[in-house]
Each structure stands twice: as C-alpha cells, then as structure tokens.
VOBAGU-281813 format. One record per residue: x, y, z of N, C-alpha, C in turn; residue number from 0. Coordinates in nm, 4 decimals, padded with zeros to 6 digits. Atoms other than C-alpha are relative to their C-alpha. Example, Ala and Ser with C-alpha at 12.3 -4.5 7.8 and 13.67 -1.06 7.14 Angstrom:
R      n_X      n_Y      n_Z     ca_X     ca_Y     ca_Z      c_X      c_Y      c_Z num
R  00.0890 -00.1190  00.0000  01.2300 -00.4500  00.7800  00.0900  00.1200  00.0000   0
R -00.0820 -00.1190 -00.0060  01.3670 -00.1060  00.7140 -00.0770  00.1090  00.0730   1
REM end
This chain:
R      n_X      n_Y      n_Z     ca_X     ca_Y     ca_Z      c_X      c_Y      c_Z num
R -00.0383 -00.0384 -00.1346 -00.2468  24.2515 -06.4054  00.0755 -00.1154  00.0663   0
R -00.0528  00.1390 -00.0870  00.0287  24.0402 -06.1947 -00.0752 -00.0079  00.1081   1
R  00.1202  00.0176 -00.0946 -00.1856  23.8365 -05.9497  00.1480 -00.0772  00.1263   2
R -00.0007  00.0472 -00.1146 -00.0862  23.7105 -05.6068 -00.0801 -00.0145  00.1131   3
R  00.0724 -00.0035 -00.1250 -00.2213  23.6007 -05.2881 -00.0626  00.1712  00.0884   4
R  00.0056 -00.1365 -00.0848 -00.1430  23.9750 -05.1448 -00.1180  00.0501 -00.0590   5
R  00.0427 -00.1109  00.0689 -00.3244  24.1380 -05.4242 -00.1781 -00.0704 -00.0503   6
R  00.1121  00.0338  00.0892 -00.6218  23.8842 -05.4884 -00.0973 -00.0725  00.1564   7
R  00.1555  00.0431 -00.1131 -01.0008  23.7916 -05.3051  00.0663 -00.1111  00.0961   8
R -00.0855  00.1041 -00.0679 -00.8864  23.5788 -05.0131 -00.1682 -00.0608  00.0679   9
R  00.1078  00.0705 -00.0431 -01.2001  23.3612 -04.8829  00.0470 -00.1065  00.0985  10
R  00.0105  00.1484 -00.0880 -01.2415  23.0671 -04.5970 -00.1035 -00.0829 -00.0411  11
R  00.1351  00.1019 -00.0235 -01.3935  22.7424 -04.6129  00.0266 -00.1074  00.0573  12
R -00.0176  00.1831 -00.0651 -01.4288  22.4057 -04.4381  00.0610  00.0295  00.1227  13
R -00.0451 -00.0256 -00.1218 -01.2220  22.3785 -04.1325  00.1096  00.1240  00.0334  14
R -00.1091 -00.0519 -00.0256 -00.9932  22.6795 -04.1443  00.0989  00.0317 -00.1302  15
R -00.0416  00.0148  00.1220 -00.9111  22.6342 -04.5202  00.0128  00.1096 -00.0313  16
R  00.0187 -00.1178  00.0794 -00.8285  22.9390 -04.7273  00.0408 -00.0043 -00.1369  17
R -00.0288 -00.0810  00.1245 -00.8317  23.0819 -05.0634  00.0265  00.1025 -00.0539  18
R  00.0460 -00.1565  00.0495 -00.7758  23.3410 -05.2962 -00.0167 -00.0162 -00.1457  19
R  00.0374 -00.0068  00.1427 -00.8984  23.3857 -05.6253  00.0925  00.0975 -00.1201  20
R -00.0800 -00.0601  00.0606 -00.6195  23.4779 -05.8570 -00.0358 -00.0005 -00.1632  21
R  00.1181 -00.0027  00.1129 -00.8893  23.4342 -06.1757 -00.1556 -00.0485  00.0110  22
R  00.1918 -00.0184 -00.0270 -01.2665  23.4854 -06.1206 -00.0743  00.0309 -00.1154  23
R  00.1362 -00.0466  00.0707 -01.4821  23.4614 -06.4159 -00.0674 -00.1257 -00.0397  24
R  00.1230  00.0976  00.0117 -01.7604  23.2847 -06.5379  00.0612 -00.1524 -00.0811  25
R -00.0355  00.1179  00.0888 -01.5646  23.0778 -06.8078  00.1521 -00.0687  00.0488  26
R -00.0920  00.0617 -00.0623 -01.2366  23.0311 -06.5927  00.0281  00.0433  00.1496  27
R -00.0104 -00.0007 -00.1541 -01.1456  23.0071 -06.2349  00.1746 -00.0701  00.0335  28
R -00.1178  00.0216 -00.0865 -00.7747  23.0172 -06.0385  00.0068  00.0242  00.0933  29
R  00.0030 -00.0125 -00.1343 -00.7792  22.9754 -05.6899  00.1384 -00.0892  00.0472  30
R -00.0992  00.0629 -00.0870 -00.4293  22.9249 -05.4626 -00.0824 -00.0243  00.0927  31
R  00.0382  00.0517 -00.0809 -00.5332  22.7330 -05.1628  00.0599 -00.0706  00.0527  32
R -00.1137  00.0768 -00.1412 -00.4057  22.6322 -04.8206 -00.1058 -00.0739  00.0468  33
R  00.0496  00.0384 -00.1087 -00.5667  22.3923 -04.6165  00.0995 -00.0794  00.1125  34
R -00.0460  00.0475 -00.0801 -00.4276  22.2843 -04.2767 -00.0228 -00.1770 -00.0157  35
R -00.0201  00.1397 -00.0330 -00.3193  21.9505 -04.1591 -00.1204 -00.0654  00.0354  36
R  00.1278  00.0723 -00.0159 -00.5873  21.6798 -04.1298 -00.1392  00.0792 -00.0476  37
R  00.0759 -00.0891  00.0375 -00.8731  21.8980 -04.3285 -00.0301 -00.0878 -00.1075  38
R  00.1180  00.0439  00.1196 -01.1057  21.7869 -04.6178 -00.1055  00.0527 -00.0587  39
R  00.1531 -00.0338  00.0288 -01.3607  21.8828 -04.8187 -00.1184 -00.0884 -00.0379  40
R  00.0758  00.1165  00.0267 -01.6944  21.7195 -04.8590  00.0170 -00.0295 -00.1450  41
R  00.0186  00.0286  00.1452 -01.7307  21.5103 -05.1724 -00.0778  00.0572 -00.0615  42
R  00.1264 -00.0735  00.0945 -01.8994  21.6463 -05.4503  00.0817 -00.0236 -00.1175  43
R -00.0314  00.0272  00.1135 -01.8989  21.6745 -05.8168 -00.0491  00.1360 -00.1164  44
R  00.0822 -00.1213  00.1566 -01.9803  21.9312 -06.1386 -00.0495 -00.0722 -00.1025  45
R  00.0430  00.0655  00.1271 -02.1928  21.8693 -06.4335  00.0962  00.0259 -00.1319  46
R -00.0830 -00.0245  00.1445 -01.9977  22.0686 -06.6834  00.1601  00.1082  00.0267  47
R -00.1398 -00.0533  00.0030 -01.6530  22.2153 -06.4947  00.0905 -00.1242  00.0414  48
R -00.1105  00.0946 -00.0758 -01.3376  22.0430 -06.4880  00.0997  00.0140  00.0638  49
R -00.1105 -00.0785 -00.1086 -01.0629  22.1057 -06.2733  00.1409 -00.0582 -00.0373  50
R -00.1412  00.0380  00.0220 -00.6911  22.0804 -06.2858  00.0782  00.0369  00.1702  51
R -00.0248  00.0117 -00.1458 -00.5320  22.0290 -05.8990  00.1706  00.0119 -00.0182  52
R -00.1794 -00.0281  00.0023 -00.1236  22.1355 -05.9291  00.0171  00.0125  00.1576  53
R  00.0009  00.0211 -00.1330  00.0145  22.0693 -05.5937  00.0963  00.0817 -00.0048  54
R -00.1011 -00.0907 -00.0055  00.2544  22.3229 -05.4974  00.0719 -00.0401  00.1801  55
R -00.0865  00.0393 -00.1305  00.3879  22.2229 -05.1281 -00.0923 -00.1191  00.0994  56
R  00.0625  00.1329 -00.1244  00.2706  21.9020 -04.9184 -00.0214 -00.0914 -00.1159  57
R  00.0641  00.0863  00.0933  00.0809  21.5857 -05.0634 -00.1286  00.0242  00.0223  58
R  00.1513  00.0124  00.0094 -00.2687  21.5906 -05.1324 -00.0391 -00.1552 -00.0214  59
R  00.0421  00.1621  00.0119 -00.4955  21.2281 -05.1141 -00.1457  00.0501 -00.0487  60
R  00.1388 -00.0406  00.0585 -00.7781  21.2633 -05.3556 -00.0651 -00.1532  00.0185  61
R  00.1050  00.0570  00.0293 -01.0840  21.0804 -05.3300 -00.0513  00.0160 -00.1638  62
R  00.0627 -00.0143  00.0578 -01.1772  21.0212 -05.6951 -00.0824 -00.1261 -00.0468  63
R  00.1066  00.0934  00.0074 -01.4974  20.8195 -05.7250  00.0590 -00.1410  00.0635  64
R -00.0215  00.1032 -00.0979 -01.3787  20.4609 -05.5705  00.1756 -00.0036  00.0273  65
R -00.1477  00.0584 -00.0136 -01.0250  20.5265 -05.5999  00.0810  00.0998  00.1009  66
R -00.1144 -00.0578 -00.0473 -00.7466  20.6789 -05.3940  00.1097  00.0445 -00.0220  67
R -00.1113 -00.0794  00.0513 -00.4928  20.9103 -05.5109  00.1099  00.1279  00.0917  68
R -00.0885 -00.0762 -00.0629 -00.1845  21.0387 -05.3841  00.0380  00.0878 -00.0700  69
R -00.0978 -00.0800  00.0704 -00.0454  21.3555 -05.5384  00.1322  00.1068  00.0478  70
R -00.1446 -00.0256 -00.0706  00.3040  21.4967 -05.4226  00.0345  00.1557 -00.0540  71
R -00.0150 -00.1381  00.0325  00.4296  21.8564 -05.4396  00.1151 -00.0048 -00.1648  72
R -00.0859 -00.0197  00.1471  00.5326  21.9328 -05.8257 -00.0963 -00.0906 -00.1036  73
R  00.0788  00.0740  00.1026  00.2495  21.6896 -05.9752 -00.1237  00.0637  00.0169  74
R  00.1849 -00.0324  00.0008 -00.1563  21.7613 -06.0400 -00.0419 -00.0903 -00.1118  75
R  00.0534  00.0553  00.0480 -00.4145  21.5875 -06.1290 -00.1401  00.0664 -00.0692  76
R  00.1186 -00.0598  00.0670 -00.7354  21.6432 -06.3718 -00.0929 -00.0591  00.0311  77
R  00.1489  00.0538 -00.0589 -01.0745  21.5743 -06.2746 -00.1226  00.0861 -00.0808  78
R  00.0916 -00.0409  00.0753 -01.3248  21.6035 -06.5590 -00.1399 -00.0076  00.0347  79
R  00.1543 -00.0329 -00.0872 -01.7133  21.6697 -06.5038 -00.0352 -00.1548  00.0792  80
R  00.1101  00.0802 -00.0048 -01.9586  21.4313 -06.3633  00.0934 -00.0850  00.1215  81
R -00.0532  00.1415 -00.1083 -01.6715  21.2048 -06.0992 -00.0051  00.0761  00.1182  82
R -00.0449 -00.0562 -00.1429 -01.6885  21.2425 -05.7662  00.1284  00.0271  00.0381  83
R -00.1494 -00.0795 -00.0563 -01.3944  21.4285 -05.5821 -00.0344  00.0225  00.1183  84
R -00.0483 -00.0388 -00.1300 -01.2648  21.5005 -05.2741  00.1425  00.0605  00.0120  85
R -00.1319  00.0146  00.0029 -00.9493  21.6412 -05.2194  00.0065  00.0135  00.1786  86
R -00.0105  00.0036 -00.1214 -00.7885  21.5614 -04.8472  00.1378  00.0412  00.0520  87
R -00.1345 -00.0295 -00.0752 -00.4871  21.6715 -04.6093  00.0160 -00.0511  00.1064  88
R -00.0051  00.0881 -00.1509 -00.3892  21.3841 -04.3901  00.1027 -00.0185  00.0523  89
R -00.1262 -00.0451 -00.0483 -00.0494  21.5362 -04.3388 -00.0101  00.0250  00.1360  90
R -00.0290 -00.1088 -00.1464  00.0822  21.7134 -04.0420  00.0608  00.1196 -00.0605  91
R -00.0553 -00.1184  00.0601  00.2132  21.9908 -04.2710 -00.1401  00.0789 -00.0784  92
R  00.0322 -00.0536  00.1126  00.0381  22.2413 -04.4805 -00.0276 -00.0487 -00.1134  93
R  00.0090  00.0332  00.0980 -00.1200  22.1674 -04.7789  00.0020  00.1602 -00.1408  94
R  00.0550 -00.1432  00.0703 -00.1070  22.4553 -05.0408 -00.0177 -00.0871 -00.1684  95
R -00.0060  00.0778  00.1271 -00.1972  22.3952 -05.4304 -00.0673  00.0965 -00.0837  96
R  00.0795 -00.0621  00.0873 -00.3549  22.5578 -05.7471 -00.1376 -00.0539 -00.0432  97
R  00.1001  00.0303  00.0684 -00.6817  22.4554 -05.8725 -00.0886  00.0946 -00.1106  98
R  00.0889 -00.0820  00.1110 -00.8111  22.5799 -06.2260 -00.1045 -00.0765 -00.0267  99
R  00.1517  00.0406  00.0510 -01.1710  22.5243 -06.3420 -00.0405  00.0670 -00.1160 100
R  00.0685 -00.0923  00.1258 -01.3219  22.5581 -06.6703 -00.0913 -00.0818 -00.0365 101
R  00.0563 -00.0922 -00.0353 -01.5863  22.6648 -06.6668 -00.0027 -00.0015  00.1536 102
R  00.0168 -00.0011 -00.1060 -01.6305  22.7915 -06.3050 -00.0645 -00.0697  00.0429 103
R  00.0574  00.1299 -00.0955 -01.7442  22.5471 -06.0463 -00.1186  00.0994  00.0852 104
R  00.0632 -00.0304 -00.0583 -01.9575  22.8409 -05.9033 -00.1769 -00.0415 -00.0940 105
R  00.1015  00.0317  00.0671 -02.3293  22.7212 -05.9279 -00.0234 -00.0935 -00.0769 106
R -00.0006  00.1225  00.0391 -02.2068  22.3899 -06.0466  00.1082 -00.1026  00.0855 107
R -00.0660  00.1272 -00.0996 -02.1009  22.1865 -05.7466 -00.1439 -00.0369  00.0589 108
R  00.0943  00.0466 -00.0366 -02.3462  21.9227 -05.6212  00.1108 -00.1072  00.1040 109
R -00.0781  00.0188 -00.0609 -02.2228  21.7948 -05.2821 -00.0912 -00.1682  00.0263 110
R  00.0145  00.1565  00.0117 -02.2464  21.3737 -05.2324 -00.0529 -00.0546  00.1629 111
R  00.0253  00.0610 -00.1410 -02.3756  21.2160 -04.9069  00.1320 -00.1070  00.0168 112
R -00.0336  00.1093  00.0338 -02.1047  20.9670 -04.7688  00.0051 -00.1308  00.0654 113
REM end
C-alpha cells in the first residue's frame, strides 16, 4: 500500500509534536515527524531497538549520551540500543524527519532523569 502522512495514524506528543506512523509493527516501525521550533523530547533509551533519524527539512541537535550532534536536512543519524538520546529543535523553523526502528521502540523506551 503507498503510505503518506494523509493516509497514515497521525498521533501528538511532547509540546505540540506530531506523527504519523507510515509502518507499525512489532518488528519495524516508520514514523514521519514534525516538531515545532524550540521542542524536545525527554531523554531516554531502548534495550533492544535501534533507530535510524533521516532529517528531511530543518536541523535536528541530538543529545547522544555526552555528546552533541548536529544533523542538517539530507543527513541521519543511527542510534543503536542501550545510548541515551534525545533528539531537539532549537531552530525557529520546523523540524520534520523520518525515524525507523527495529524492532519497535513500543514497550521498549526507558525515559532518563536529567
């Protein structure tokens, strides 16, 4: 089935953030996702999914474990189990981007105090 935003689960989270789930199953996960300007999610981490972050319009500034990462529209980064993450939008524009997970991150995110 061709997927898009129009045609696929659209969800909120965090300040205003949205998603939609353009692959939902247990062993893989594709979610497009916008979050507004200045927005974040809390840190956290998975035991056994890893993620792949493709930036599609703005920059994203990841938090991964002590370091700081810029990623720019047309690059992504991978983030294998067990490191802390964050991803942030400390633009004034739109952030939009892909994030795949394999295996799904549902029921395996553990969120970090910071």
């Amino acid at each position: 089935m061709k997927k898009s935003k129009e045609n696929s689960e659209h969800y909120t989270w965090g300040n205003n953030c949205s998603g939609w789930h353009l692959v939902k199953s247990q062993s893989l996960s594709i979610i497009e996702e916008l979050m507004p300007p200045k927005t974040q999610e809390k840190k956290h981490y998975h035991n056994n999914s890893q993620q792949f972050f493709r930036i599609l319009n703005g920059k994203a500034t990841f938090e991964i474990g002590t370091e700081i990462v810029e990623v720019k529209s047309g690059d992504g980064i991978h983030i294998p189990p067990k490191i802390e993450h964050r991803i942030r939008n400390d633009q004034s524009e739109n952030l939009e981007f892909i994030v795949i997970s394999e295996p799904t991150t549902r029921g395996d995110r553990y969120d970090v105090l910071d």
